[in-house]
ChimeraX commands (.cxc) that place a marker at each C-alpha (Angstrom):
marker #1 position 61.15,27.31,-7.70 radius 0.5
marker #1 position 62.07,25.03,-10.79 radius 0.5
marker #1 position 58.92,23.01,-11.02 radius 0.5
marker #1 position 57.25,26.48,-10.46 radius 0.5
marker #1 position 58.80,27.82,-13.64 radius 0.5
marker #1 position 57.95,24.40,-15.72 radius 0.5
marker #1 position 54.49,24.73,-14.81 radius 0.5
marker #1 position 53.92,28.75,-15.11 radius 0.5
marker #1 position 55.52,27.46,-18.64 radius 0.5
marker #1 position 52.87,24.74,-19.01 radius 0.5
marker #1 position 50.36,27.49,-18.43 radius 0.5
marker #1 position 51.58,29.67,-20.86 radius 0.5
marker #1 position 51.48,27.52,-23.72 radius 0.5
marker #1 position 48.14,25.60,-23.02 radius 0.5
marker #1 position 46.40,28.87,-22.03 radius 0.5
marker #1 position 45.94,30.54,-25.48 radius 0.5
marker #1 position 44.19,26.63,-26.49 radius 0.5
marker #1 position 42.27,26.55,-23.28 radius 0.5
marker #1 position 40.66,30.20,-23.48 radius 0.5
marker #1 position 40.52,30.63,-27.42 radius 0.5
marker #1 position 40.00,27.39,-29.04 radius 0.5
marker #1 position 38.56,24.83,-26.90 radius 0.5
marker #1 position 34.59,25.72,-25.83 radius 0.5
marker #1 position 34.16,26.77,-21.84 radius 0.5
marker #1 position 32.99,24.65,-19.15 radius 0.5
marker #1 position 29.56,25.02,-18.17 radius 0.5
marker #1 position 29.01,27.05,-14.95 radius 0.5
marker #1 position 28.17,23.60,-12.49 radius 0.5
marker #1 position 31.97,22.51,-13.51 radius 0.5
marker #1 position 34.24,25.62,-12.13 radius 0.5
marker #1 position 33.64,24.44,-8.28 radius 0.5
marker #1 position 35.17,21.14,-9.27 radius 0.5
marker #1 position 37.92,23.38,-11.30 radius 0.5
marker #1 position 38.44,25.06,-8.18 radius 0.5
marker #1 position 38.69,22.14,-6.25 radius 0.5
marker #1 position 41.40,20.60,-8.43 radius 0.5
marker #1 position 43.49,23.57,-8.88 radius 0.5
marker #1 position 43.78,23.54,-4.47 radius 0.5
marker #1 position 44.59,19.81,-4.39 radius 0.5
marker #1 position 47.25,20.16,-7.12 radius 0.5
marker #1 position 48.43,23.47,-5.06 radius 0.5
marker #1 position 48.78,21.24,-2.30 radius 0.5
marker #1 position 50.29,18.23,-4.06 radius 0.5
marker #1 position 52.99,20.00,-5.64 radius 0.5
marker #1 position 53.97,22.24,-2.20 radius 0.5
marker #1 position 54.45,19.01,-0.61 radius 0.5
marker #1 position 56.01,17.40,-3.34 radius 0.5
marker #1 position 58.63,20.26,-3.48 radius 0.5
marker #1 position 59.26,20.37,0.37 radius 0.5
marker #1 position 59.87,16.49,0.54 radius 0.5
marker #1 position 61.96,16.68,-2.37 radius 0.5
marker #1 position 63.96,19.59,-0.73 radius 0.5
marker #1 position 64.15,17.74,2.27 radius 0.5
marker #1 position 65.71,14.46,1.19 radius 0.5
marker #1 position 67.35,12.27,-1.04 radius 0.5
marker #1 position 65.35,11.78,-3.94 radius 0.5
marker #1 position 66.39,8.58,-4.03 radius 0.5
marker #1 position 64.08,7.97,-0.88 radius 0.5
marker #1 position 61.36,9.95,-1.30 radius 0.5
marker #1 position 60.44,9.51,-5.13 radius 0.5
marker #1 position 59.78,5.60,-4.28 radius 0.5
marker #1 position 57.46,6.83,-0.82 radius 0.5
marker #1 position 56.08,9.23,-2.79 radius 0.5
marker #1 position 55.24,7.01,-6.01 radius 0.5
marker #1 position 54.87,4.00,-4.21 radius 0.5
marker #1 position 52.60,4.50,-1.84 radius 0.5
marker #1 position 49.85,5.78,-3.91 radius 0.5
marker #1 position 48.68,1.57,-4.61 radius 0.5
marker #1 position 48.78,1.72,-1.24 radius 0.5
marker #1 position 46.61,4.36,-0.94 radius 0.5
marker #1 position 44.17,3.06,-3.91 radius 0.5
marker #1 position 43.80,-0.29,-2.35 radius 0.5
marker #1 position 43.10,1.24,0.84 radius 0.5
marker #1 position 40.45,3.57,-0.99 radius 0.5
marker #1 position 39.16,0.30,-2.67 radius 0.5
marker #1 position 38.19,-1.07,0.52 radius 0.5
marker #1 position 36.87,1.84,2.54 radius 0.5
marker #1 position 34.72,3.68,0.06 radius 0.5
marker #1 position 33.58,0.36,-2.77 radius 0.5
marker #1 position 34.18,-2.36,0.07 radius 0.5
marker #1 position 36.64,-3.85,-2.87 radius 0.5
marker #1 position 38.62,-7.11,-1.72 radius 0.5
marker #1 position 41.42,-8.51,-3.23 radius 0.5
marker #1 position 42.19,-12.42,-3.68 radius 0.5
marker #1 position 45.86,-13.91,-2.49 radius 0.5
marker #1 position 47.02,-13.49,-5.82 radius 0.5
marker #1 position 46.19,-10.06,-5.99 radius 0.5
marker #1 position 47.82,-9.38,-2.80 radius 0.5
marker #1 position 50.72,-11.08,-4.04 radius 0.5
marker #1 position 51.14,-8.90,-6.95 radius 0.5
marker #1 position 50.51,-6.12,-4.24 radius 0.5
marker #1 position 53.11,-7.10,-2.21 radius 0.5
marker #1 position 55.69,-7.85,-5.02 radius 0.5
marker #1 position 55.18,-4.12,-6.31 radius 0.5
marker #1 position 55.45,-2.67,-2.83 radius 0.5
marker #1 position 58.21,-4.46,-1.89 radius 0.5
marker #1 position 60.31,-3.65,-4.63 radius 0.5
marker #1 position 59.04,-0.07,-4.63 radius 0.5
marker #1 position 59.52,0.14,-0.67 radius 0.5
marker #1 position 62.58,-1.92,-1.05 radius 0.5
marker #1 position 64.39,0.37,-3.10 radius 0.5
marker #1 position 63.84,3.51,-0.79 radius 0.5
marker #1 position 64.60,1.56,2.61 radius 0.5
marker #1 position 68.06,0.69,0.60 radius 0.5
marker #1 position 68.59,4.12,-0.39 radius 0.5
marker #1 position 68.03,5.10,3.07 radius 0.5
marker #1 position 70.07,2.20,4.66 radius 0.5
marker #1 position 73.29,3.65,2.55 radius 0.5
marker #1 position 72.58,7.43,2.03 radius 0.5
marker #1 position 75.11,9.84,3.85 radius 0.5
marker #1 position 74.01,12.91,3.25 radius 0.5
marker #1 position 71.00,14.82,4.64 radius 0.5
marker #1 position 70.42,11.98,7.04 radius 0.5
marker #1 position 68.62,14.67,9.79 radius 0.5
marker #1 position 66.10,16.10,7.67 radius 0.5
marker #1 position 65.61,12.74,5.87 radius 0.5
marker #1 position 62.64,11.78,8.80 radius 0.5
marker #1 position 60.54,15.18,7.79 radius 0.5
marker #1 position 60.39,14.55,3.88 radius 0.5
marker #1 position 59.22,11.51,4.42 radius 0.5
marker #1 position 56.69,13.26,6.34 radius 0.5
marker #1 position 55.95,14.88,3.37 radius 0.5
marker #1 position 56.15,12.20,0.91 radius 0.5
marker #1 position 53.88,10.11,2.34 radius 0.5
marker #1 position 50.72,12.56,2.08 radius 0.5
marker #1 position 52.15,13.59,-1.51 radius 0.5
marker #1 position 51.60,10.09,-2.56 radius 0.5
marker #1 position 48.28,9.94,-1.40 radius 0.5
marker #1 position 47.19,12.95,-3.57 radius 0.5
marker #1 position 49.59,11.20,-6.38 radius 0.5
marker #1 position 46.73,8.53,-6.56 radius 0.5
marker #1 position 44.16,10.87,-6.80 radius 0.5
marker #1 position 45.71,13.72,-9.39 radius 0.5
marker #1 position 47.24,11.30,-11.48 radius 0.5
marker #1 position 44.07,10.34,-13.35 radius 0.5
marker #1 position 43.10,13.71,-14.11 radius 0.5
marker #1 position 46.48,14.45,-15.58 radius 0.5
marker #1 position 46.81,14.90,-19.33 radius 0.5
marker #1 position 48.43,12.15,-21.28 radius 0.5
marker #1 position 49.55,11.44,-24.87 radius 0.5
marker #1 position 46.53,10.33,-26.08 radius 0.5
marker #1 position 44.12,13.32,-24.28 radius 0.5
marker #1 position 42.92,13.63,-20.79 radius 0.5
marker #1 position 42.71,10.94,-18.66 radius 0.5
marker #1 position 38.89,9.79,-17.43 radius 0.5
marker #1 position 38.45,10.21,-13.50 radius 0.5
marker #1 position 38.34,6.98,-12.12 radius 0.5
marker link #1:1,2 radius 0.2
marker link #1:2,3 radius 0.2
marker link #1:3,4 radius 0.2
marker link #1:4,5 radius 0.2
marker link #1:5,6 radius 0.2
marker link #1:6,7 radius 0.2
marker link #1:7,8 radius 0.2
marker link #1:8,9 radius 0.2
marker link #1:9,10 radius 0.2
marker link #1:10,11 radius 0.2
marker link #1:11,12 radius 0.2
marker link #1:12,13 radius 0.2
marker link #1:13,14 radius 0.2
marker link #1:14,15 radius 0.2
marker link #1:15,16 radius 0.2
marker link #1:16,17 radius 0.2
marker link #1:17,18 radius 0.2
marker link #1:18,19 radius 0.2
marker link #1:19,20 radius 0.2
marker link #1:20,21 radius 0.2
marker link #1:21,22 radius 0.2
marker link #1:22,23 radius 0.2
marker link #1:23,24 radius 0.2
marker link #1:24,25 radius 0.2
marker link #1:25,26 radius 0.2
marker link #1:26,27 radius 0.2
marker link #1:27,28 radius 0.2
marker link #1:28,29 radius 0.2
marker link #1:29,30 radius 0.2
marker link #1:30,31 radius 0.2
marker link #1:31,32 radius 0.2
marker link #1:32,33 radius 0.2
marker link #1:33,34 radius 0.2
marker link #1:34,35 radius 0.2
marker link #1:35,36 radius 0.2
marker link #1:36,37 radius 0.2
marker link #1:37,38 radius 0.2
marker link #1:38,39 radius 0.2
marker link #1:39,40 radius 0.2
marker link #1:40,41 radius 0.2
marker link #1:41,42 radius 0.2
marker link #1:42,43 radius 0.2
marker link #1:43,44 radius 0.2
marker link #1:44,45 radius 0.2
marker link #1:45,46 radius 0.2
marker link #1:46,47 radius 0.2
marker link #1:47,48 radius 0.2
marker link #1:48,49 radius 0.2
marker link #1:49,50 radius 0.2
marker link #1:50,51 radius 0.2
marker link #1:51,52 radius 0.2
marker link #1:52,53 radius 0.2
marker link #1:53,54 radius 0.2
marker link #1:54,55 radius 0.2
marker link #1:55,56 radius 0.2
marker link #1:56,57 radius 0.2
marker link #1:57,58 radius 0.2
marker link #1:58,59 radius 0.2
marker link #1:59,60 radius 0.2
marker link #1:60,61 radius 0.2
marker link #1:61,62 radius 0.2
marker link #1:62,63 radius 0.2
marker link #1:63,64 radius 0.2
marker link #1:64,65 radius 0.2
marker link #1:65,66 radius 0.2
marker link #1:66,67 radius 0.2
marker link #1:67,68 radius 0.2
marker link #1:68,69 radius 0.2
marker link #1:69,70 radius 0.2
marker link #1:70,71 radius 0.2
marker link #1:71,72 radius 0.2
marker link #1:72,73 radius 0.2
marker link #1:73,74 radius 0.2
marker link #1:74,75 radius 0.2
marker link #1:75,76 radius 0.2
marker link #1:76,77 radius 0.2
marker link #1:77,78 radius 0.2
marker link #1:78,79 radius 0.2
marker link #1:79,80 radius 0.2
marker link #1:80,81 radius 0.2
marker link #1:81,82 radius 0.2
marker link #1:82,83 radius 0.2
marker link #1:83,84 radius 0.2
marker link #1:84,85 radius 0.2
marker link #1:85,86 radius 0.2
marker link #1:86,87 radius 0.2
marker link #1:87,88 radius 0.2
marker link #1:88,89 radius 0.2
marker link #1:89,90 radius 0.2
marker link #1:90,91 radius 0.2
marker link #1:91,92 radius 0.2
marker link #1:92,93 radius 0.2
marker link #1:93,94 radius 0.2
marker link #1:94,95 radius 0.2
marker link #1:95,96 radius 0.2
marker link #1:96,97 radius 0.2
marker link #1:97,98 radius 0.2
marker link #1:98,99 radius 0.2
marker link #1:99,100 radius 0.2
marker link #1:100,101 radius 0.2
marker link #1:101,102 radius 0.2
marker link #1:102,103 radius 0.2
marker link #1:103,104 radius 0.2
marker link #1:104,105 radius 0.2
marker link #1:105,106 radius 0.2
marker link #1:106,107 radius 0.2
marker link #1:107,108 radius 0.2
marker link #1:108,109 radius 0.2
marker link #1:109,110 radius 0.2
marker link #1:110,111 radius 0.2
marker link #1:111,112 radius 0.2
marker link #1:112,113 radius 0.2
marker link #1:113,114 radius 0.2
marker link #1:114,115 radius 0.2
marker link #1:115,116 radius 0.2
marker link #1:116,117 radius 0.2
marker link #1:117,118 radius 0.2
marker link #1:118,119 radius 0.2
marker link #1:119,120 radius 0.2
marker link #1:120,121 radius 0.2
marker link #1:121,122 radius 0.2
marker link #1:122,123 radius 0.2
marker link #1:123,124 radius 0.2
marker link #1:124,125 radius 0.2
marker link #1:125,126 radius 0.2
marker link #1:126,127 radius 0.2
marker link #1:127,128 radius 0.2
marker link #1:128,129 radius 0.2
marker link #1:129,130 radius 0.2
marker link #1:130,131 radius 0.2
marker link #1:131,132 radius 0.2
marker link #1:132,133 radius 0.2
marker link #1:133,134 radius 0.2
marker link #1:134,135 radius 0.2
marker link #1:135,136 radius 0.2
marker link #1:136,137 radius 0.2
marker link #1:137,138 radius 0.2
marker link #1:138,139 radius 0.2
marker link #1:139,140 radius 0.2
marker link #1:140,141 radius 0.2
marker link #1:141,142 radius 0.2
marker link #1:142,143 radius 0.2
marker link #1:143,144 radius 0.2
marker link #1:144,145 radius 0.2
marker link #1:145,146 radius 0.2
marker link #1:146,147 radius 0.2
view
């Protein structure tokens, strides 16, 4: 309900730029307007349930970490990308530390240990739309391209 109330108040004060200032889309755009507004629906439900669900401790490194994972994986399926041993090495260096610090903080945590299992069930899917929203989200210097 918090992140709900940040972003209605995200809305409210980009809104009056978006519909006043700034010129409209043109009319082939709104389908992929559409498109993002469902996947960022999505990505935040399951952010909030796996945050609700456990430690966030545990879950913000899943949900972060994994989306390399997931852009690596990407990489490979869709471009055919490889990576040398070096590259894998950095890989495995960032995931490890990433992974390393959640499988701690699950080792030691002591509270919600039995619903810990089902936000990690949702953590792992919000980190795989994580990779894909985060370069459409706005930075300090102005939108981010799509990659």
């Amino acid at each position: 309900m918090a992140r709900g109330a940040i972003d209605f108040g995200y809305f409210t004060m980009a809104a009056p730029v978006a519909f006043f200032i700034l010129p409209w889309p043109e009319a082939a755009l709104w389908p992929v307007f559409g498109w993002m507004f469902v996947i960022h629906l999505i990505y935040k439900l399951l952010q909030g349930h796996a945050y609700t669900r456990g430690a966030y401790t545990v879950v913000y490194p899943i949900v972060r970490g994994s989306a390399p994972l997931f852009a690596i994986l990407g990489a490979f399926l869709v471009f055919g990308e490889t990576l040398s041993t070096i590259q894998w090495g950095g890989v495995f260096v960032l995931l490890s530390g990433i992974f390393g610090l959640a499988i701690f903080n699950a080792f030691y945590l002591q509270a919600a240990r039995e619903t810990l299992f089902s936000a990690l069930l949702f953590a792992i899917p919000t980190g795989l739309l994580w990779r894909y929203i985060q370069p459409m989200m706005p930075s300090e210097f102005g939108w981010r391209k799509i990659r």
